[in-house]
N, C-alpha and C positions, 0 to 999 in steps of 0.2 A: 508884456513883451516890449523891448525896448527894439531900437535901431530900425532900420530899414524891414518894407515888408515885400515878399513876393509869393505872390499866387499864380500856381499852376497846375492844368488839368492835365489828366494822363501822367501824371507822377508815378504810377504802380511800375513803371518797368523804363527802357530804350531812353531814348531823348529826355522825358519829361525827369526820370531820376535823374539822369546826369547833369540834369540844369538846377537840381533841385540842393547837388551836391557840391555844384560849385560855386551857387548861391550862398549857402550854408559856409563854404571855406569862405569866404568873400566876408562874413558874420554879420550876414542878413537874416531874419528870423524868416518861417515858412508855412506858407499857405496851401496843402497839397490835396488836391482833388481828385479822385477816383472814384471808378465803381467797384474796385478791388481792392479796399483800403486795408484788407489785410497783408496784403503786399506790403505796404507801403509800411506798416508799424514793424512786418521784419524786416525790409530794409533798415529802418531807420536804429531799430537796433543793435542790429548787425553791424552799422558804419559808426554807430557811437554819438548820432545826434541826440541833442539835448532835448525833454522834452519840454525846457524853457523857452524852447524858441521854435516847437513844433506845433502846428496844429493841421486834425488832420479831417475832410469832409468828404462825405458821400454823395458822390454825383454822378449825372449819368448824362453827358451833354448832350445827349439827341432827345431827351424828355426835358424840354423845355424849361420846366418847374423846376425841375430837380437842380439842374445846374444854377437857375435864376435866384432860389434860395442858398445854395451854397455860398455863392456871392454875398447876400445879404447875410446870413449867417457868419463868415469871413467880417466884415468890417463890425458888426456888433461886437463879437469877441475881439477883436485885433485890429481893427481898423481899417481905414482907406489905405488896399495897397502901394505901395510906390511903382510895381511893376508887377503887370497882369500880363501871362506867358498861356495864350492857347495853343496845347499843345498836343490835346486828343486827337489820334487818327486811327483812322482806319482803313486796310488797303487791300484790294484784290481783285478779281480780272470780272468780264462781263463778258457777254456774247448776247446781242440782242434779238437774235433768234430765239432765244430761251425764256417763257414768261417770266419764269420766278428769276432772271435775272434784272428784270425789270426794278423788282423788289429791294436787289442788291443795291443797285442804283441808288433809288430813294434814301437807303441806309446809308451810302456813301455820300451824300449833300447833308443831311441829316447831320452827320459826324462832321466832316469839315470843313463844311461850309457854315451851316443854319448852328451848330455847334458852338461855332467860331464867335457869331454874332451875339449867341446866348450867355457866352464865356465873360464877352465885355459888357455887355446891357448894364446890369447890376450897379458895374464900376464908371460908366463913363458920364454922367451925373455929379457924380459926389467928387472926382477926379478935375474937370473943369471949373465944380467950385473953389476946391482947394487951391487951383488955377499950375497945378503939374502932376507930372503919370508918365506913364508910359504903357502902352498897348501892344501883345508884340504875338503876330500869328504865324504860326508857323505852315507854312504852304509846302512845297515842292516844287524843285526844278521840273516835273513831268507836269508841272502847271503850264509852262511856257511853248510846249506845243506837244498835239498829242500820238500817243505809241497804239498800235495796234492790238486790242486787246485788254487796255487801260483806259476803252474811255470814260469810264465811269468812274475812275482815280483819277485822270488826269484833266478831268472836267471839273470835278470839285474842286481840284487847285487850282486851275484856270479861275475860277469862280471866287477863290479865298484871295488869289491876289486881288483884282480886280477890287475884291468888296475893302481890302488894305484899303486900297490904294485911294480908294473914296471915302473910306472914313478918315483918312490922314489929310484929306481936304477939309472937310467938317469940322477937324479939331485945329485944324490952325489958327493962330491966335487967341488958343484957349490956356498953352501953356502943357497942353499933354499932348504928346509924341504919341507916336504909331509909326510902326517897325514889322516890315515882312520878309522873313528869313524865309529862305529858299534852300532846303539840304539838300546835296545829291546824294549816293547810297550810304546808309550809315548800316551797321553792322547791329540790327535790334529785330526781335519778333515780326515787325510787318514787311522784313525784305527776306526773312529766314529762308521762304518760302520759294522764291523767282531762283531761275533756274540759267537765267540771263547773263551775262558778264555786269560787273558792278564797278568800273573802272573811278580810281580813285578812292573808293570805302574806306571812311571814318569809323573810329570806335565811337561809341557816345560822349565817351569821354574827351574826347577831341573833337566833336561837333560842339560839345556843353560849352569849353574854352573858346573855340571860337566865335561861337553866337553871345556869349557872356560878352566881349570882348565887343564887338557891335553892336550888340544894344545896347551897353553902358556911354558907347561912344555916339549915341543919338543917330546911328545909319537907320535913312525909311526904308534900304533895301537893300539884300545882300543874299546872296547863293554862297553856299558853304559847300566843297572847297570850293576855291577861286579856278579850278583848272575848270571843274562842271558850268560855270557863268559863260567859260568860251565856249565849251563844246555846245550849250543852249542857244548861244547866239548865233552858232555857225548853223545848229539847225533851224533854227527860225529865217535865217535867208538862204537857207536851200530851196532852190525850186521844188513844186512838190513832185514832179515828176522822180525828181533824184534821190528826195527825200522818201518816195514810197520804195524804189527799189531797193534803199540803202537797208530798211525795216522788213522787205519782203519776207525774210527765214529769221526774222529775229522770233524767239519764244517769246510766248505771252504768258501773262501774270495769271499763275492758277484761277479758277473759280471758286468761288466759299463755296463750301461744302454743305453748313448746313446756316440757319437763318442768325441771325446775332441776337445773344440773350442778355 
């Protein structure tokens, strides 16, 4: 495979295909990591990519291994990417009165946070040798402060930018970037669910252009849309008094139903 490479987890569906798609328009070759890779081969079907410049792995970022070999797996075959896009999540509400939502919890750090960190390992080694890369996590604006009923989604984002935002320290003057994109509601399987208003929602395919559009332009950090950056920043200086009442009657994000397999 010739040209530019990009690998990306959670490609089987939402965000991760749409960045996978605009990469590919872009005529970057592709590194797509799932645990549903059968997804991933109808898509790629279906939209007419090549499989010259396909390649597709099995991974499961909250098992450790799994994801850490895919990586290694990735560059054997293809190489040191040029951009590594973490972009598995997973999302749904908590109630900490409930044991087994404790469990949830653990599965939501697991996925996008400790996920996140498993997604680069592999690549940030061989990337600093080569002396350029790009690292690029995808968080959420519910990172920037939290909603009732989301702490355990908006805690792992908290948690994902945070750990950007120090590995972007770490790689400085190595030559490899790090990039933390913040979406507000994008229109894909983990907001199907909320019952909430979703002011401003992007198709994926206009988050993908977007964020394509900012990481290629070297941003450490951007909220997608730009209207969700204000309305984040007006709640992070809301007192909290104002800020609870604001959220009092807002719905909360369903509970899983059953455990993640």
């Amino acid at each position: 495979m010739g040209g530019k490479l990009v690998f990306i987890t959670g490609a089987s569906s939402g965000i991760g295909q749409a960045l996978a798609m605009r990469y590919y328009q872009a005529g970057w070759s592709l590194a797509l990591a799932a645990r549903r890779t059968g997804a991933i081969e109808q898509w790629a079907r279906a939209s007419g990519v090549s499989p010259d410049r396909l390649m597709i792995y099995t991974a499961d970022v909250a098992d450790l291994d799994s994801i850490v070999d895919a990586g290694r797996a990735c560059m054997i075959r293809q190489g040191v990417p040029d951009r590594v896009i973490a972009n598995a999540g997973v999302s749904f509400g908590i109630d900490t009165a409930v044991r087994e939502d404790l469990d949830g919890m653990q599965d939501l750090f697991a996925v996008n946070t400790v996920g996140m960190a498993a997604t680069f390992h592999p690549f940030v080694e061989p990337m600093r040798a080569r002396g350029s890369g790009t690292l690029v996590g995808i968080a959420s604006v519910t990172g920037i402060r939290g909603l009732p009923g989301h702490g355990g989604y908006c805690a792992s984002k908290a948690a994902a930018i945070s750990y950007c935002e120090s590995l972007r320290g770490e790689m400085r003057g190595s030559g490899v970037k790090v990039v933390t994109l913040c979406p507000g509601y994008v229109d894909t399987p983990l907001t199907s669910g909320d019952t909430h208003s979703k002011p401003f929602m992007l198709s994926p395919g206009q988050f993908a252009e977007r964020a394509f559009r900012a990481i290629e332009a070297g941003t450490s950090y951007r909220v997608i849309p730009w209207q969700m950056a204000i309305v984040a920043k007006l709640l992070r200086l809301m007192p909290n008094a104002l800020f609870d009442a604001v959220l009092a009657d807002r719905p909360r994000k369903p509970r899983r139903k059953t455990a993640r397999r």
